[in-house]
C-alpha positions in Angstrom: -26.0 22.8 18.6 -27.0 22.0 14.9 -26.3 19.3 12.1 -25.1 21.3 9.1 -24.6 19.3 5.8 -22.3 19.5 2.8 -22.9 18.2 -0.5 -26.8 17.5 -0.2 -29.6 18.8 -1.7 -32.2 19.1 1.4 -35.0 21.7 2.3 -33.4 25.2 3.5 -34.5 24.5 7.0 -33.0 20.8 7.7 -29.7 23.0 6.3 -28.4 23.0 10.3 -27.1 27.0 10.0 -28.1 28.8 13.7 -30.1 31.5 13.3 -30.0 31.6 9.5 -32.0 28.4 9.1 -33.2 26.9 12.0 -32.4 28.4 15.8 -30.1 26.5 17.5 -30.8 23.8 20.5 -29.9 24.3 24.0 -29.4 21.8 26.5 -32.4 19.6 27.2 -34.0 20.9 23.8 -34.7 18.2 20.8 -35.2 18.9 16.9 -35.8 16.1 14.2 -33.8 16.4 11.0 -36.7 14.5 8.8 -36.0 14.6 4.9 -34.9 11.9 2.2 -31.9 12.4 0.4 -32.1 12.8 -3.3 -29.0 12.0 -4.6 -26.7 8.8 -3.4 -23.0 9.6 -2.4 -20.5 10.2 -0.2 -21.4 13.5 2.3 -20.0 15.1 5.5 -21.2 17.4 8.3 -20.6 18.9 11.1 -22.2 20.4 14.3 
């Protein structure tokens, strides 16, 4: 599973895309999205 955002202008690899971007968790596994947003504003996401 991965977080993948819409709208926001964040480093390439906090972008949440499987194997494009990041690898994707498995059960058990853990990964910290860490970035600050730049712009304000209304965003979605999905996983």
């Amino acid at each position: 599973t991965t977080v993948h955002w819409h709208g926001l202008r964040i480093p390439n690899a906090m972008d949440g895309v499987p194997f494009l971007t990041q690898l994707m968790s498995i059960p058990d596994d853990k990964f910290d999205y860490a970035f600050t947003p730049p712009d304000a504003g209304t965003f979605w996401y999905h996983s």
